[in-house]
C-alpha positions in Angstrom: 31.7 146.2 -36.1 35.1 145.8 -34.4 36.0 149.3 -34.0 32.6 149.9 -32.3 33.0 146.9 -30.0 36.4 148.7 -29.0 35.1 152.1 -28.3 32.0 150.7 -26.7 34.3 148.5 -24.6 36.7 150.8 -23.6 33.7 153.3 -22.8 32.9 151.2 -20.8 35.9 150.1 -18.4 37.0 153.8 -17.9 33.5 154.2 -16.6 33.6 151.0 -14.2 37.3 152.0 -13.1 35.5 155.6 -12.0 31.9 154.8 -11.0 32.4 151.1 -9.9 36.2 151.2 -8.6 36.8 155.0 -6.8 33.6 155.9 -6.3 31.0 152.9 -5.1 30.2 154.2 -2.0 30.4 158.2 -2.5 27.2 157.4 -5.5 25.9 154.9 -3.0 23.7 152.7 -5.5 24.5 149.1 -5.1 24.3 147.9 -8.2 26.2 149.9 -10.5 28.4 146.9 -11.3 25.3 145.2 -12.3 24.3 147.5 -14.5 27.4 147.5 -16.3 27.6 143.9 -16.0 24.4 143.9 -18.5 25.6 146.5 -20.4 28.5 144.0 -21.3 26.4 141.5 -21.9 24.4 143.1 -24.1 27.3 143.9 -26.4 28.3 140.0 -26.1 24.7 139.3 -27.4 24.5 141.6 -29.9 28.1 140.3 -31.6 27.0 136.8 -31.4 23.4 137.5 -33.1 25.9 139.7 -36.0 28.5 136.9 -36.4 27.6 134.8 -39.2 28.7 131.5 -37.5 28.2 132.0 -34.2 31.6 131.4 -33.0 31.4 130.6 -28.6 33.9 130.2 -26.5 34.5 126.7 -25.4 35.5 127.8 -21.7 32.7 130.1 -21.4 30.8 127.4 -23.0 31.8 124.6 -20.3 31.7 127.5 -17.3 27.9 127.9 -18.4 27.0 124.5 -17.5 28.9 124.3 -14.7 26.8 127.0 -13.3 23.3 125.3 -14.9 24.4 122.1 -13.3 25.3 123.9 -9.8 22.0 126.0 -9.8 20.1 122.4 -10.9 21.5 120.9 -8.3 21.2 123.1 -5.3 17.6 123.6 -6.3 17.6 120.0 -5.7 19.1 119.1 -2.3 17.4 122.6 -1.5 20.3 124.5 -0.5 18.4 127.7 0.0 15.0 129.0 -1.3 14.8 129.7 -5.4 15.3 133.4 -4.7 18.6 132.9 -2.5 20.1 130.2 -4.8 19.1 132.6 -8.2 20.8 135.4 -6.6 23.9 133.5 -5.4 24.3 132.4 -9.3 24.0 135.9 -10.2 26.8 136.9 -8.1 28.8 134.1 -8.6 29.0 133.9 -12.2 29.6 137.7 -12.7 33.1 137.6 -12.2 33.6 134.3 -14.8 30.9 136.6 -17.7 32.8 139.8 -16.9 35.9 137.7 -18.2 34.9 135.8 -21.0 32.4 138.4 -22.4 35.4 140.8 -22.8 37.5 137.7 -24.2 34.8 136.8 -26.8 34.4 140.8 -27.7 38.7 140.8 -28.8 38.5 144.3 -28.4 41.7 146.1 -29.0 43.2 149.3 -27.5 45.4 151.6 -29.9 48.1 153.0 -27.9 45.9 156.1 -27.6 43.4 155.0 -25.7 45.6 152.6 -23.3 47.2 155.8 -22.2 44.2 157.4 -21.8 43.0 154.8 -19.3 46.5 155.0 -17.7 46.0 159.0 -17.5 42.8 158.8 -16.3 43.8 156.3 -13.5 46.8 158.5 -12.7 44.7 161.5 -12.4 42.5 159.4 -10.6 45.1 158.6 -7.8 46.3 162.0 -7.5 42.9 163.6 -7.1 41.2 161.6 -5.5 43.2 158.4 -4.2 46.0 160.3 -2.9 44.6 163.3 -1.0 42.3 160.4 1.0 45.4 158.8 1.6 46.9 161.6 3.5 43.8 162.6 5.3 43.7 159.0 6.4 47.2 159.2 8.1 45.6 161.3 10.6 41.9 160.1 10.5 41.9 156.0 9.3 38.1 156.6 9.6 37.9 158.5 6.0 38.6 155.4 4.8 35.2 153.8 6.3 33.5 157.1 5.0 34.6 157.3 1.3 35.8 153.5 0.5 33.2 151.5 2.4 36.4 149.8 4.5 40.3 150.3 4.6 40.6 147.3 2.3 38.7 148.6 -0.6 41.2 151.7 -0.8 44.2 149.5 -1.4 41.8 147.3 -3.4 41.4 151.0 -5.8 45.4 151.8 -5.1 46.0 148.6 -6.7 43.5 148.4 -9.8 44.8 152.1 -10.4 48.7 151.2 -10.6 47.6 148.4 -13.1 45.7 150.5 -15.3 48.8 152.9 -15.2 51.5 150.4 -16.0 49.1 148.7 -18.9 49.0 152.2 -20.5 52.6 153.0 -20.2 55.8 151.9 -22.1 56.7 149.7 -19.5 60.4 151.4 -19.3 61.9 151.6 -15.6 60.9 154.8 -14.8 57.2 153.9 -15.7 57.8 150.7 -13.3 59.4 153.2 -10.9 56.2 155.7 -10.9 54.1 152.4 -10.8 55.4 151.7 -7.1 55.0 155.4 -6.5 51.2 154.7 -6.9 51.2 151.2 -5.4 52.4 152.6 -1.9 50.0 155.0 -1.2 47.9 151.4 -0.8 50.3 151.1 2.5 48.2 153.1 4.1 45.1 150.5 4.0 47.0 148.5 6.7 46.1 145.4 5.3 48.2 142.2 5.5 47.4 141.3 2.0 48.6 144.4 0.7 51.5 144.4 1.7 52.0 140.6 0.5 50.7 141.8 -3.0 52.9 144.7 -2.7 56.2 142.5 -2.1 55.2 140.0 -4.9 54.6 142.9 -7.5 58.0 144.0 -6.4 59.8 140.5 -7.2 57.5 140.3 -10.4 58.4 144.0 -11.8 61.9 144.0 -11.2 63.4 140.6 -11.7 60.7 138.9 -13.6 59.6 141.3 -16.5 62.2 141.0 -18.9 61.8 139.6 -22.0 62.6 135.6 -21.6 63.0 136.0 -18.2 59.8 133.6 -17.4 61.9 130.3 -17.5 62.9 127.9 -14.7 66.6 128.4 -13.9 68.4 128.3 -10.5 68.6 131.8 -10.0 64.8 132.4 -10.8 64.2 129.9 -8.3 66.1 131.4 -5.5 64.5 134.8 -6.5 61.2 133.1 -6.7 61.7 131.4 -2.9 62.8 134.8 -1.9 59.7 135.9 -2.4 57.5 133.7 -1.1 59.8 133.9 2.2 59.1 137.6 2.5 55.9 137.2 1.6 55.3 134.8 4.7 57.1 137.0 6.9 54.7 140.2 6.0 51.7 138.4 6.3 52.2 135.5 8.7 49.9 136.7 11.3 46.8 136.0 8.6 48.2 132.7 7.2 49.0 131.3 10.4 45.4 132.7 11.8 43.5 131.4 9.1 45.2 128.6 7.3 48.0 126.7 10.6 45.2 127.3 13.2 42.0 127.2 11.3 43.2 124.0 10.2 44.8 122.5 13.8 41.5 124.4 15.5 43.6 126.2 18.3 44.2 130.2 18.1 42.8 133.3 20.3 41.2 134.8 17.5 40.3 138.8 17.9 36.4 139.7 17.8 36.6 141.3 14.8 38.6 137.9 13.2 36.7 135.0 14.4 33.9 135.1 11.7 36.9 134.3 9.5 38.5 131.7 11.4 35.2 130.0 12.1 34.5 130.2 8.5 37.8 128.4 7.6 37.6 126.1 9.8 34.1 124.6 9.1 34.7 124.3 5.2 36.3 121.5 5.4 33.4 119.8 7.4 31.3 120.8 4.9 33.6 119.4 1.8 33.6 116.0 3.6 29.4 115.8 4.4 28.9 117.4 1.1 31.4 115.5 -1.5 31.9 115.6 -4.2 29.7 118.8 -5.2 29.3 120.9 -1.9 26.5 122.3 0.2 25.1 124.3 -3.1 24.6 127.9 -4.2 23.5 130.4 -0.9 24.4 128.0 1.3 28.0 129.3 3.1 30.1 131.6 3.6 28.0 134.4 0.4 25.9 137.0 0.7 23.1 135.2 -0.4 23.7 133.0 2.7 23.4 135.3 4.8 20.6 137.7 3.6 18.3 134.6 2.7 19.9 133.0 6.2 21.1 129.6 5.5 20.6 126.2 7.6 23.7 125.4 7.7 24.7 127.8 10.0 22.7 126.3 12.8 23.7 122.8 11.8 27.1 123.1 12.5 26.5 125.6 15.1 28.0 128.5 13.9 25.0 130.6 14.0 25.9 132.1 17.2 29.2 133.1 16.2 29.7 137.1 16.4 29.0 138.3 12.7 27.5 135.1 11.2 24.4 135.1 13.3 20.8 135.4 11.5 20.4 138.8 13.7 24.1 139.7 12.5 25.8 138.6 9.8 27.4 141.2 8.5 30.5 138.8 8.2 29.5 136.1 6.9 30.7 136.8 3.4 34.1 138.5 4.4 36.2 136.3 2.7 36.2 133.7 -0.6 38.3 130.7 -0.3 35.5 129.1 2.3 32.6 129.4 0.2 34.2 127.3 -2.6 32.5 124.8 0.2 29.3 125.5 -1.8 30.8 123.9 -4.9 32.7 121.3 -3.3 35.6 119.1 -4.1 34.5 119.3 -7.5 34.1 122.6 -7.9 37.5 123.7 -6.3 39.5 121.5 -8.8 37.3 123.9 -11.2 38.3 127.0 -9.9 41.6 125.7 -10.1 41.7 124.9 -13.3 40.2 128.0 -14.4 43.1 129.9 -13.5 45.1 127.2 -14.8 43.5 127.9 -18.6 44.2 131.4 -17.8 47.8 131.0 -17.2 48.3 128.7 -19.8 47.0 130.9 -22.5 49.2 133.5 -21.6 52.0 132.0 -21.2 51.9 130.0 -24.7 51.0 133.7 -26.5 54.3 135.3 -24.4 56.5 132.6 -25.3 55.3 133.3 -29.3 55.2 137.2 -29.5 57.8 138.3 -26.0 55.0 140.8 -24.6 56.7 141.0 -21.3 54.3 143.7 -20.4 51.1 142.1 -20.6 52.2 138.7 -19.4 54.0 140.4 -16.7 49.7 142.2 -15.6 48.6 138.8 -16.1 50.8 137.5 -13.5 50.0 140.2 -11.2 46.3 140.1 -12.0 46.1 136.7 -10.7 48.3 137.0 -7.6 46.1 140.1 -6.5 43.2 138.2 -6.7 44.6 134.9 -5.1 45.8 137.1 -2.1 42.9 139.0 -1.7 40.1 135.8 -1.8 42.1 134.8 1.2 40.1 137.9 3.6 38.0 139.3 1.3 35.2 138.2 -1.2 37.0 140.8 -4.1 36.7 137.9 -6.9 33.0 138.5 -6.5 32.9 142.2 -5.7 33.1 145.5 -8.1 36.5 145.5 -7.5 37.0 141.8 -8.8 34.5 143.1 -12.2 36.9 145.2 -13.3 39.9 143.0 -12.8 38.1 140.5 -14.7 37.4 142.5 -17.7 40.7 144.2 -17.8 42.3 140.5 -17.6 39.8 139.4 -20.8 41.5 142.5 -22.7 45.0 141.6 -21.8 44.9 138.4 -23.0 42.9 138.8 -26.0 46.0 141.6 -26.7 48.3 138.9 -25.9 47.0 136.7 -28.3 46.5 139.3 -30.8 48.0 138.4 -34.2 49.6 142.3 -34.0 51.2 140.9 -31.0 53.7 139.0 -33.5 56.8 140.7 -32.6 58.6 140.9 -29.4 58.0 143.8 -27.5 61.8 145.8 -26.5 60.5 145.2 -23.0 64.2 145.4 -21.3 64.0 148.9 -21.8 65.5 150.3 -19.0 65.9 153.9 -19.8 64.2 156.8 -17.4 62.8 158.9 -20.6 59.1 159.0 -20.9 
């Protein structure tokens, strides 16, 4: 049964990585994450009705009725209509079923087929990633044309580089070719990038060594470094966003101020809505804005440019603010969500020394941090696949095959 779950599974992710990743907007169907969303599901329901004891997830058990309790109670202070706050769930949970789905599954890659997927995202970049790249140098429009926006190509760039170092031997020249791939995302002109892009750097280099993940003075100097430069690349967007949302002073650009306004009214809504939030479709989702939510117009917002019921094409352009939805509450969830994530991983590194995987783990999680603050990629095709490559990761991490430390200070340049 296992080695069909793997070859299912890993079907599966080399066709999300193509179909769902690359090529979204050149197949132009909407829902192809959806329908390998299901797919997934399916496979989780079919183990669980063949296991003999029925073995669930206690996370994915809990994250379940966080979601029942949400939808029950934004049904109840009528945050939207039934069909906006069923949709909203649907959207909302995907990310949270693509993860624990794959962790329930435990499939495992042979070394064969984690350098396939690291071929087939390298061949990947160079055929399709990179000669878009270059054409977007001296037209930034083919971006708009083949990737939906500039910040879905780095967005590919970046699940691509991933892929390549999880199918590689993790020596330095693989790390090396890694960064060779990563750049190209440059190109995308995105602030967050390039803070991804410096944090990958620190976390390559100086932290993925075996038994290098401790707290020591130099560590934390390396570790402030980082943090600095990171600031310094993308202080125009935390200062925009975070400093002046917060202070409420800024001239914010057009094309920005759907953000800003966005930030700055969450908190409103976490103090009129504590402990739980406004409820499902209610702010700052798609669902909000196609089944157009109240709550614009009561903290009149609905005549901002892009959140407007005639246009609101931006109302679900970033993440962080629609944790309003789920309140207080529900971001000391999300928090410590990523805090069971981390945890695990870092309790299976410090018994088997996979520097490699703990090392995608890390970077997995800083991606999608960085992103959530401009973007909705948590929620988005994008943030599917990230998800279900994470639930592989880890379920490798905690592998009993994972037993012995992996040589991960290789530094040699062969192959």
């Amino acid at each position: 049964m296992q080695s069909v779950i793997n070859k299912y599974l890993f079907g599966l992710l080399v066709f999300t990585l193509i179909f769902v990743v690359m090529l979204y907007k050149l197949i132009g169907f909407d829902y192809t994450d959806e329908v390998c969303m299901l797919a997934l599901f399916g496979l989780f329901v079919r183990s669980m009705i063949k296991s003999p004891n029925w073995t669930f997830n206690k996370a994915f058990l809990a994250t379940l009725l966080i979601f029942a309790f949400y939808t029950v109670y934004s049904f109840w202070i009528g945050s939207n209509s039934p069909g906006a706050i069923l949709n909203d769930l649907a959207i909302q949970i995907k990310p949270y079923m693509a993860f624990f789905c794959m962790y329930h599954l435990k499939p495992r890659l042979n070394d064969v087929r984690k350098k396939l997927l690291g071929d087939v995202a390298l061949l990947v970049w160079i055929v399709f990633l990179l000669p878009v790249g270059v054409v977007a140098v001296f037209d930034i429009g083919i971006l708009n044309d083949l990737m939906e926006h500039p910040a879905y190509y780095g967005i590919a760039v970046t699940i691509a580089a991933l892929c390549y170092l999880y199918g590689s031997r993790f020596t330095m020249r693989d790390k090396l070719v890694f960064f060779v791939l990563l750049s190209v995302g440059m190109l995308c002109g995105r602030s967050k990038f390039y803070g991804f892009f410096v944090m990958a750097f620190f976390v390559v280099i100086f932290f993925s060594r075996e038994k290098q993940f401790r707290l020591s003075m130099k560590n934390i100097l390396i570790l402030c470094s980082m943090i600095a430069l990171i600031g310094v690349v993308a202080w125009e967007k935390i200062s925009l966003y975070f400093y002046q949302a917060i202070i409420g002073t800024g001239d914010v650009e057009k094309d920005m101020i759907a953000r800003f306004v966005l930030y700055y009214t969450a908190p409103e809504i976490l103090r009129d809505y504590f402990p739980f939030g406004s409820g499902l479709a209610s702010y700052a989702t798609h669902s909000s804005g196609l089944y157009y939510s109240e709550l614009y117009t009561k903290y009149g917002i609905d005549t901002v440019w892009g959140l407007s019921k005639s246009f609101p094409n931006f109302i679900s352009d970033t993440y962080y603010p629609s944790l309003a939805q789920f309140g207080v509450a529900g971001i000391v969830l999300f928090a410590l969500f990523w805090v069971y994530v981390l945890r695990k991983a870092f309790v299976a590194y410090r018994r088997n020394g996979n520097a490699k995987l703990f090392t995608l783990v890390i970077l997995i999680v800083g991606f999608l941090m960085i992103e959530s603050t401009t973007g909705a990629t948590f929620i988005s095709q994008g943030g599917f696949f990230v998800m279900m490559f994470l639930g592989i990761i880890l379920t490798e991490m905690q592998s009993a095959d994972n037993t012995r430390p992996v040589p991960a200070a290789d530094t040699s340049t062969d192959g």
